[in-house]
N, CA, C and O of each residue as an XYZ file, in Angstrom:
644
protein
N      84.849    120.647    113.775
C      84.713    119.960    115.034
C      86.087    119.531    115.524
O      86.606    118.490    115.120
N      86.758    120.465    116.528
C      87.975    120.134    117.068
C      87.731    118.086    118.167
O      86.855    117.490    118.794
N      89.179    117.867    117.722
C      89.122    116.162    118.280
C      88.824    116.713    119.875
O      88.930    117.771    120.496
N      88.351    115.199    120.150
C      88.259    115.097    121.797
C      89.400    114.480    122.338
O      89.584    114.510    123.555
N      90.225    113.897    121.541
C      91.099    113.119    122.293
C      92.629    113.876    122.114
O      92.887    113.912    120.911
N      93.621    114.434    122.857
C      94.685    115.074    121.938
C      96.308    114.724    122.993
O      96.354    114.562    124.213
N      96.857    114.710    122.523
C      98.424    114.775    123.385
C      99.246    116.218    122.220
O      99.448    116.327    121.011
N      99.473    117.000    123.321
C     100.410    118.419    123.376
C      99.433    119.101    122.440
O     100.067    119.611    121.516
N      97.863    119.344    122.308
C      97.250    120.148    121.393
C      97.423    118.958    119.854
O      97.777    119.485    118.800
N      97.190    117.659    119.872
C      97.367    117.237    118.097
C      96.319    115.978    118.524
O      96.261    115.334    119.572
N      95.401    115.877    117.112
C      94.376    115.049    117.893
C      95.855    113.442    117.733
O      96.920    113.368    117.120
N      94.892    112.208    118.886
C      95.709    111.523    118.698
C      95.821    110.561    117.755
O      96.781    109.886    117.385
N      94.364    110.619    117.331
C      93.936    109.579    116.347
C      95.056    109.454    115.069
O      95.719    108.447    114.817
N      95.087    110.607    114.410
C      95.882    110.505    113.261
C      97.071    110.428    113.507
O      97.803    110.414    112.518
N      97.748    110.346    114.914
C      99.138    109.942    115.220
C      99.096    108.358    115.239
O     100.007    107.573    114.975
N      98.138    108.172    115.522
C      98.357    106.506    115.745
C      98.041    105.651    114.286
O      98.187    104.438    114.433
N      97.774    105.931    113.379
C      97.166    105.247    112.180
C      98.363    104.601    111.366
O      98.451    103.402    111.102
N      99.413    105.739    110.956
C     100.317    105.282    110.643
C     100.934    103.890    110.267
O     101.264    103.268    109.257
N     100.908    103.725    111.775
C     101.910    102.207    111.986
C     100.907    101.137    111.558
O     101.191    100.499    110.544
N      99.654    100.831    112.266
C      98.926     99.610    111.889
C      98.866     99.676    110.486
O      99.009     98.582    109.940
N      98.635    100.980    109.484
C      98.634    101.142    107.629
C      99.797    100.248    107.475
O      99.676     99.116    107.007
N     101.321    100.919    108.001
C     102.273    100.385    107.417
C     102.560     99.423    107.503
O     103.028     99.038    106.431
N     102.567     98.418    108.509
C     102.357     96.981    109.203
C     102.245     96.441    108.548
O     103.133     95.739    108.063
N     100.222     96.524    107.925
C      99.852     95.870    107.229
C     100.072     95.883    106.179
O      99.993     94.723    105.773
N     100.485     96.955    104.924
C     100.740     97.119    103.708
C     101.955     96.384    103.048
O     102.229     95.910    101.946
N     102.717     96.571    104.630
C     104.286     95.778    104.304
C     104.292     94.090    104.732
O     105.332     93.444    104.854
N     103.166     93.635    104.893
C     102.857     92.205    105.723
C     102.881     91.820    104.107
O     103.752     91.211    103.486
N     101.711     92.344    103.672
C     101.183     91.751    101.949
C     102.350     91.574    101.343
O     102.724     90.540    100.791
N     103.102     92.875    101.470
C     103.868     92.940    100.735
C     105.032     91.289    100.682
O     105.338     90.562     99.736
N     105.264     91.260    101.625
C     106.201     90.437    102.427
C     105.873     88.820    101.795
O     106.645     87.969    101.354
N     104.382     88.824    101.970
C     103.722     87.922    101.859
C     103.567     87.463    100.301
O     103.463     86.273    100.001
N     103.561     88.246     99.583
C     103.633     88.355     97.822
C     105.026     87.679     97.685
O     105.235     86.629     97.077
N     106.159     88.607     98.488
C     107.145     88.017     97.835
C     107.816     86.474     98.298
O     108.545     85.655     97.739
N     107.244     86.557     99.432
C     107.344     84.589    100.154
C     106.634     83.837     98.738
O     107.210     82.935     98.130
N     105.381     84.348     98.372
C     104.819     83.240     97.755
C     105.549     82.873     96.661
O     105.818     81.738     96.268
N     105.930     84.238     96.076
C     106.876     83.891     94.436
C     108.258     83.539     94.380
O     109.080     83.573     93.464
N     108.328     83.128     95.800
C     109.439     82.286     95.847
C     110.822     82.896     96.646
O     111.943     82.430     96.852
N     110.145     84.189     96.988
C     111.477     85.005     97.905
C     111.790     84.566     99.069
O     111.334     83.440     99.268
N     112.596     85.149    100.226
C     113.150     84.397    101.248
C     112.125     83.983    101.899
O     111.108     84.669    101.794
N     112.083     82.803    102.722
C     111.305     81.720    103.981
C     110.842     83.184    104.774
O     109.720     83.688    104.717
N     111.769     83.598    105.363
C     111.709     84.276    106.580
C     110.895     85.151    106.263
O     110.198     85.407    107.246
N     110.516     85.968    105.074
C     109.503     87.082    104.829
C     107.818     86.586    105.243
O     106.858     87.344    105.389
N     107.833     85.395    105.342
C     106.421     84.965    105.707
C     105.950     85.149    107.009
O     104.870     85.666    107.295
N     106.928     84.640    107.930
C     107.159     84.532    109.249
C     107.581     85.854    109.743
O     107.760     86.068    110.942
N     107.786     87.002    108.555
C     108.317     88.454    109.275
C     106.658     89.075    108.892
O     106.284     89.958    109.664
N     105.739     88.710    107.862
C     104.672     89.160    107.615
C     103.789     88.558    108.644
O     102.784     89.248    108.480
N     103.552     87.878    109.424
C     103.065     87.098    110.510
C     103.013     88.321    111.491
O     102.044     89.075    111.575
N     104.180     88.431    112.230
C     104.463     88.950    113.387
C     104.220     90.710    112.811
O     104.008     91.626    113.606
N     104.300     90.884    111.416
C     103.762     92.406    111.352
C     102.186     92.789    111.622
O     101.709     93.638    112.376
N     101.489     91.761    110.644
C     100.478     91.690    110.892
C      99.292     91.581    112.168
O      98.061     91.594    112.128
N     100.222     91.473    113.247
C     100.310     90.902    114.730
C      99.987     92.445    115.235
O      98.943     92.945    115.656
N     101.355     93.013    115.012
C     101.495     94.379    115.524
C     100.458     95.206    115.166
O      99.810     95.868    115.977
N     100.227     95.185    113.626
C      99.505     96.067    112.931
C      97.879     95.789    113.572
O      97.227     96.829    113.661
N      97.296     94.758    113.939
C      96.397     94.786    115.057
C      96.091     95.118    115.856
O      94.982     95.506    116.223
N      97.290     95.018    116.457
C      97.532     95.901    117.879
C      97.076     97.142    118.045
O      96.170     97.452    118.819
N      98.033     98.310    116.921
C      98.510     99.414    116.881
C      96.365     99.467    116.251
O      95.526     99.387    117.148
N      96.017     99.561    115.165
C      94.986     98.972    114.734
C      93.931     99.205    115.762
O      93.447    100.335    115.708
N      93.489     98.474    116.619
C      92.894     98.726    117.950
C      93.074    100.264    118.817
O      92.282    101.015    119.386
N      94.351    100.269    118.607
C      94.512    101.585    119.597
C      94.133    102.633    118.488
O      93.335    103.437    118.970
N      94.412    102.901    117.213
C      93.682    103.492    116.340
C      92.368    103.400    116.731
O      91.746    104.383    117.134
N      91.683    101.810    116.606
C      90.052    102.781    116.405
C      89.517    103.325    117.566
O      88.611    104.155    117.649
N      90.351    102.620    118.742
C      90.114    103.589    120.182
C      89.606    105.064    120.484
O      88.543    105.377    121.020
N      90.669    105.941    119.988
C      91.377    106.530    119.521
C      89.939    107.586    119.151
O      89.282    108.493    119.662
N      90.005    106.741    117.887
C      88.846    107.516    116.652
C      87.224    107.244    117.167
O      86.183    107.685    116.679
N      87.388    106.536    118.091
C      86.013    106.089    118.418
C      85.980    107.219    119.440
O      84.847    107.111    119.908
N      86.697    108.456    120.182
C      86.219    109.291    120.881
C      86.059    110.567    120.129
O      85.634    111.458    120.866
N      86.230    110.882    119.094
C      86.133    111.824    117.593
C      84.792    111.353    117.577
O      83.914    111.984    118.166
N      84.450    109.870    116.702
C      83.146    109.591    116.195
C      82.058    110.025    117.035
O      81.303    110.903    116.617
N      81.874    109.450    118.304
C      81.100    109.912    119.279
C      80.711    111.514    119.586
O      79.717    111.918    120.190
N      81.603    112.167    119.095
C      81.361    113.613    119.663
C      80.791    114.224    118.069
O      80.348    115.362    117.911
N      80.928    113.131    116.916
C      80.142    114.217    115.752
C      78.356    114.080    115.875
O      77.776    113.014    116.080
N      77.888    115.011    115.751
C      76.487    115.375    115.657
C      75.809    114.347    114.831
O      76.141    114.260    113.649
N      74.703    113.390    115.414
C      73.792    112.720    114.645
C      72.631    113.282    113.174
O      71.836    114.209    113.015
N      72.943    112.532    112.635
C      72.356    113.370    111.087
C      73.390    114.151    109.861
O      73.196    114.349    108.662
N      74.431    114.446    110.672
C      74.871    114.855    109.723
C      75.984    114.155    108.511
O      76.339    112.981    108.620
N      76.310    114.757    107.734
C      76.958    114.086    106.447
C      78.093    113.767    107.404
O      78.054    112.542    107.289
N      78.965    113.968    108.168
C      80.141    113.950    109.121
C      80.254    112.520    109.640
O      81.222    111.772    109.505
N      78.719    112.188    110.459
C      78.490    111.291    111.048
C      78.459    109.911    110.013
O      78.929    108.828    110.360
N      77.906    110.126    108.868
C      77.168    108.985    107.860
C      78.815    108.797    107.150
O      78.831    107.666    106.665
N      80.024    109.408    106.945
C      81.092    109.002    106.872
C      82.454    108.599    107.591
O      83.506    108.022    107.315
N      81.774    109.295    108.782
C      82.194    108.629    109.879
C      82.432    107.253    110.595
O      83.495    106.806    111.026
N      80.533    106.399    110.627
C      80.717    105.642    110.270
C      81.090    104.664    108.944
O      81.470    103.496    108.872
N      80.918    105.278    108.338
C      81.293    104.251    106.961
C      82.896    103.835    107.610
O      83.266    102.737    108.024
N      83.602    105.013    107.537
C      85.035    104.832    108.189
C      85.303    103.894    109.080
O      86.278    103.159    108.926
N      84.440    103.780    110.184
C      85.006    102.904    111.406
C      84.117    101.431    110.636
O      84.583    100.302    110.791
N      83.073    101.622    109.983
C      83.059     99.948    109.645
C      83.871     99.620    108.633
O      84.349     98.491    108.749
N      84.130    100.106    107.859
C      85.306     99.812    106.823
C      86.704     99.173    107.694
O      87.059     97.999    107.589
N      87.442    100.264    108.613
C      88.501     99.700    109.289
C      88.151     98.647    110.240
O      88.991     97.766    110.421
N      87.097     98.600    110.846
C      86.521     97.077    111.173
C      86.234     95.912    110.354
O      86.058     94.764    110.763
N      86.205     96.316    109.192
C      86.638     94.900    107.728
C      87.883     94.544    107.914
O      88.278     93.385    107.786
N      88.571     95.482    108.220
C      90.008     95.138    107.842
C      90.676     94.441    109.002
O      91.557     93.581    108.999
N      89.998     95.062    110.051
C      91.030     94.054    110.962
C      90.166     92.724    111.746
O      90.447     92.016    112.713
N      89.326     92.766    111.078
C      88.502     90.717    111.133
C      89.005     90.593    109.976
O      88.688     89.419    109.784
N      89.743     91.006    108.721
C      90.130     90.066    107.666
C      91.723     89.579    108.253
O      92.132     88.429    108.413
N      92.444     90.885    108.503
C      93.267     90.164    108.922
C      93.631     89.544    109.984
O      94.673     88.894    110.074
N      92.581     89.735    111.109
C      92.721     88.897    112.108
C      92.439     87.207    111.916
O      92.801     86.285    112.646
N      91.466     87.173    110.352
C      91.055     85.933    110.240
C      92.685     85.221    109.776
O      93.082     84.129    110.183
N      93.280     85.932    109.057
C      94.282     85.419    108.300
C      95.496     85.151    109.408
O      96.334     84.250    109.450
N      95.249     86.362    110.348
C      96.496     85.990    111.460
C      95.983     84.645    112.420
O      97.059     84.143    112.744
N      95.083     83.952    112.930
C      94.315     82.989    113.299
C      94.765     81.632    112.629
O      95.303     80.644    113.129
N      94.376     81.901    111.357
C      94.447     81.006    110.134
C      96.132     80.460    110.520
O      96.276     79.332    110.992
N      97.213     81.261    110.301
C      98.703     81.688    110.692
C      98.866     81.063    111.331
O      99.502     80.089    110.926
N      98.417     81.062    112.980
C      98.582     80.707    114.111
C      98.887     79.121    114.217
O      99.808     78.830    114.981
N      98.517     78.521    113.840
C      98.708     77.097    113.644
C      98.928     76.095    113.082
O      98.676     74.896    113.196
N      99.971     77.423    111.792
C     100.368     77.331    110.492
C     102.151     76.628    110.864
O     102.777     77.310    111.674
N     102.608     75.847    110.519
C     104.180     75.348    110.637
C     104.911     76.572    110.947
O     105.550     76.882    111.952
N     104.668     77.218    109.827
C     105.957     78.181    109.100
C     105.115     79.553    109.244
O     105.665     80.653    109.285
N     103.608     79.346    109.323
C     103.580     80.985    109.550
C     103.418     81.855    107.964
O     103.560     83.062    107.767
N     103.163     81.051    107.229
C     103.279     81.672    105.763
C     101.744     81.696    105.434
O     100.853     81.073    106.012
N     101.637     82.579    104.347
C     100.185     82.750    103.629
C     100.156     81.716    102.097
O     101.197     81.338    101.559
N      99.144     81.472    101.715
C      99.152     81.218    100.575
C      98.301     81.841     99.699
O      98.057     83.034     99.882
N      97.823     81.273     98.813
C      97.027     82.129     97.441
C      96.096     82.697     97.910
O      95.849     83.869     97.625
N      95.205     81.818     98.931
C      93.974     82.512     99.487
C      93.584     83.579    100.534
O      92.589     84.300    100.607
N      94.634     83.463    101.292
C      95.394     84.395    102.225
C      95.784     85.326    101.891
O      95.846     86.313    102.624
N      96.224     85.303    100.505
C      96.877     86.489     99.931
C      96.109     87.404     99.578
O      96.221     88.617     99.755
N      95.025     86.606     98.884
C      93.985     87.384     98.552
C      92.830     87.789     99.432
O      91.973     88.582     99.042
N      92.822     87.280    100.521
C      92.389     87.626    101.702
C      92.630     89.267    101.948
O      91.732     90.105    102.037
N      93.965     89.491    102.027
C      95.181     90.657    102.199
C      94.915     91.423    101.208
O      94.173     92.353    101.524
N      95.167     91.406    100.346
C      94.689     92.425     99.189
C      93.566     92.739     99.275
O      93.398     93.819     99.841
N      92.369     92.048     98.819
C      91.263     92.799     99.582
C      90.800     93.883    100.482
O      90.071     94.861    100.313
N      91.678     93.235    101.841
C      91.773     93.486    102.941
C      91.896     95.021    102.785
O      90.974     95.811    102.992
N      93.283     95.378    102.352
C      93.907     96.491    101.734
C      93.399     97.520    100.795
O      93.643     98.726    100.778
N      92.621     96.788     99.991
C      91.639     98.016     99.160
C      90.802     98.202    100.120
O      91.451     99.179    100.495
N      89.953     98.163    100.868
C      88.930     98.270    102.003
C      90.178     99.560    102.922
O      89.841    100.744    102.905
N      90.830     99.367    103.271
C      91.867     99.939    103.962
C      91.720    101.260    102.822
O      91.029    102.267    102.974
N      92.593    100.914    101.647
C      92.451    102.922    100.486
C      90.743    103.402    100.752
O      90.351    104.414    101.332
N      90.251    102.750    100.374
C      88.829    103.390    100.873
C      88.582    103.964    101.948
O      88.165    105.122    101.936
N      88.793    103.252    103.164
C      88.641    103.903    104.407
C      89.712    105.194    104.561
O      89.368    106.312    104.944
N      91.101    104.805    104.180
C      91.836    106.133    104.257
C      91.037    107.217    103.271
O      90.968    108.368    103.703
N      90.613    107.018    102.371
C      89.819    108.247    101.417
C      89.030    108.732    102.160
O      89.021    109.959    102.067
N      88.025    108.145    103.206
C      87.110    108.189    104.111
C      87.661    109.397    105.226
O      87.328    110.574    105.360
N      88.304    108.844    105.695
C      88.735    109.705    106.887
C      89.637    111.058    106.263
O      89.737    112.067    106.961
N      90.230    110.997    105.005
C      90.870    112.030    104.526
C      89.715    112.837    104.645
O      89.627    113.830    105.367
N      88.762    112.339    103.853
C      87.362    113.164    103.819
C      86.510    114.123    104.893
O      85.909    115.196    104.840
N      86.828    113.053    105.951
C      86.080    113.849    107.233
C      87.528    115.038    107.842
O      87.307    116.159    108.299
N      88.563    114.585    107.726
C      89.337    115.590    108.058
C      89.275    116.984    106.736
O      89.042    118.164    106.999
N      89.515    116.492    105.527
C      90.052    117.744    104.767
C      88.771    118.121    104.188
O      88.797    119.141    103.499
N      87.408    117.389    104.344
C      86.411    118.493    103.323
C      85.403    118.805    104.820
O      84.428    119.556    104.835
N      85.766    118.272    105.632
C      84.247    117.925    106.926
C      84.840    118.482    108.248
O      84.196    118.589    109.292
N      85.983    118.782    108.103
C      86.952    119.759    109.268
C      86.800    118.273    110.561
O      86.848    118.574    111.753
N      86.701    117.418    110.331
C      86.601    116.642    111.983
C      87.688    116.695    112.259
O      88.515    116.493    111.370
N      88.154    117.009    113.704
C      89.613    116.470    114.123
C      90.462    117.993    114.000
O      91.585    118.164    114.474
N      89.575    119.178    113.170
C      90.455    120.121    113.166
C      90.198    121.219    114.324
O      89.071    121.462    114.754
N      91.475    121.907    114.815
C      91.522    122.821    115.828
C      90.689    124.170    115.068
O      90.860    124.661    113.952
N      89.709    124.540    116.193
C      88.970    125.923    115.796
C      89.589    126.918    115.467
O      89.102    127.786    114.742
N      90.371    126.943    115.786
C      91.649    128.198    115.447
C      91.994    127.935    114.260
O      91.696    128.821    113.459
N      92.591    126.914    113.780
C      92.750    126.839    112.950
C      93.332    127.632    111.695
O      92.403    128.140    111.068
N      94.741    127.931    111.059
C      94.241    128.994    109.616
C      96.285    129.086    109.647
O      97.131    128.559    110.369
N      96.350    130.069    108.417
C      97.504    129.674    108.480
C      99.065    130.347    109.209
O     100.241    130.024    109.048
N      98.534    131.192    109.880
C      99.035    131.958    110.922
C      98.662    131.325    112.154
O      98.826    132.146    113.056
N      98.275    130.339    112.554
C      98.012    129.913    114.168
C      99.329    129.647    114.808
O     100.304    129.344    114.120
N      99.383    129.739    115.960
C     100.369    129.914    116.819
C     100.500    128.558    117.096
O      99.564    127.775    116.932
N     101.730    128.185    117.556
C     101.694    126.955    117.819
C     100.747    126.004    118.853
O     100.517    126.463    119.972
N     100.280    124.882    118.539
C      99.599    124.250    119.687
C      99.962    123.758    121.254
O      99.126    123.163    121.934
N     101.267    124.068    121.729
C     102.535    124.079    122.679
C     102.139    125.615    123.743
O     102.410    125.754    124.936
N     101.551    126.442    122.973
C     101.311    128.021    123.875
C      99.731    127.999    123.979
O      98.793    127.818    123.203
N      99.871    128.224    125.081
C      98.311    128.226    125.527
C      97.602    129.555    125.052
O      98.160    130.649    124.960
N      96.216    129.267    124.752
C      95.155    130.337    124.005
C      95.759    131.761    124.854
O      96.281    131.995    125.944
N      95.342    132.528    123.640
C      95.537    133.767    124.258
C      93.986    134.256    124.649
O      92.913    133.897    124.165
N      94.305    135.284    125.790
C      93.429    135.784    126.330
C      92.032    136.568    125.805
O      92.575    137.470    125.168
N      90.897    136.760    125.688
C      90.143    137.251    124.919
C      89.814    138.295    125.600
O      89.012    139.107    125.137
């Protein structure tokens, strides 16, 4: 099932995922090392990532929410499909709870519970990426019909039949 949504022939979904993953992976991260005592400022830099990674996050499930819609009801595609979009909908009410929580925080820092908020958060996140690996590499969603390993670039328009 080729994507519905694409810029220059590439679906867009998997262009956009990237950043909100890394955002958030590097927020925790940030956030681990504030707690054990590393620099102030890593708390307050995990804040404002976590911010972004929402953002970007949103325009992801945007994104993927015009893919989901176009897979066929009933099938195995669909039933991991959604699993996928509610999974990445865990993740960003956890960390939206934690960015909230933040918001009216002095310093902007996490603590133990927060942290573990985040981690959580984050295994829910490997799952869902296993998820969507899934619908792309065993369930073809998102892949061009052409497809194979001679295809011409996606930049030259179909050739004529």
């Amino acid at each position: 099932m080729e994507s519905r949504l694409k810029v220059l022939g590439h679906p867009v979904h998997p262009m956009l995922i990237p950043f909100p993953v890394g955002l958030l992976v590097t927020a925790v991260i940030f956030d681990v090392i504030d707690a054990l005592g590393g620099p102030k400022f890593l708390g307050e830099v995990a804040y404002w990532n976590i911010l972004v990674g929402l953002i970007g996050g949103l325009l992801a499930a945007g994104a993927g929410a015009f893919d989901l819609l176009a897979i066929p009801t009933g099938t195995r595609a669909k039933r991991v499909a959604l699993s996928h979009a509610a999974a990445n909908l865990a993740v960003i009410l956890l960390f939206a709870a934690v960015w909230v929580v933040r918001l009216n925080s002095e310093y902007r820092t996490a603590g133990g519970a927060l942290i573990a908020i985040e981690v959580v958060a984050l295994a829910i996140l490997g799952a869902s990426a296993w998820l969507g690996g899934e619908l792309v590499d065993r369930l073809g969603v998102g892949v061009n019909r052409e497809a194979n390993l001679d295809a011409p670039s996606s930049l030259r328009p179909p050739a004529a039949r």
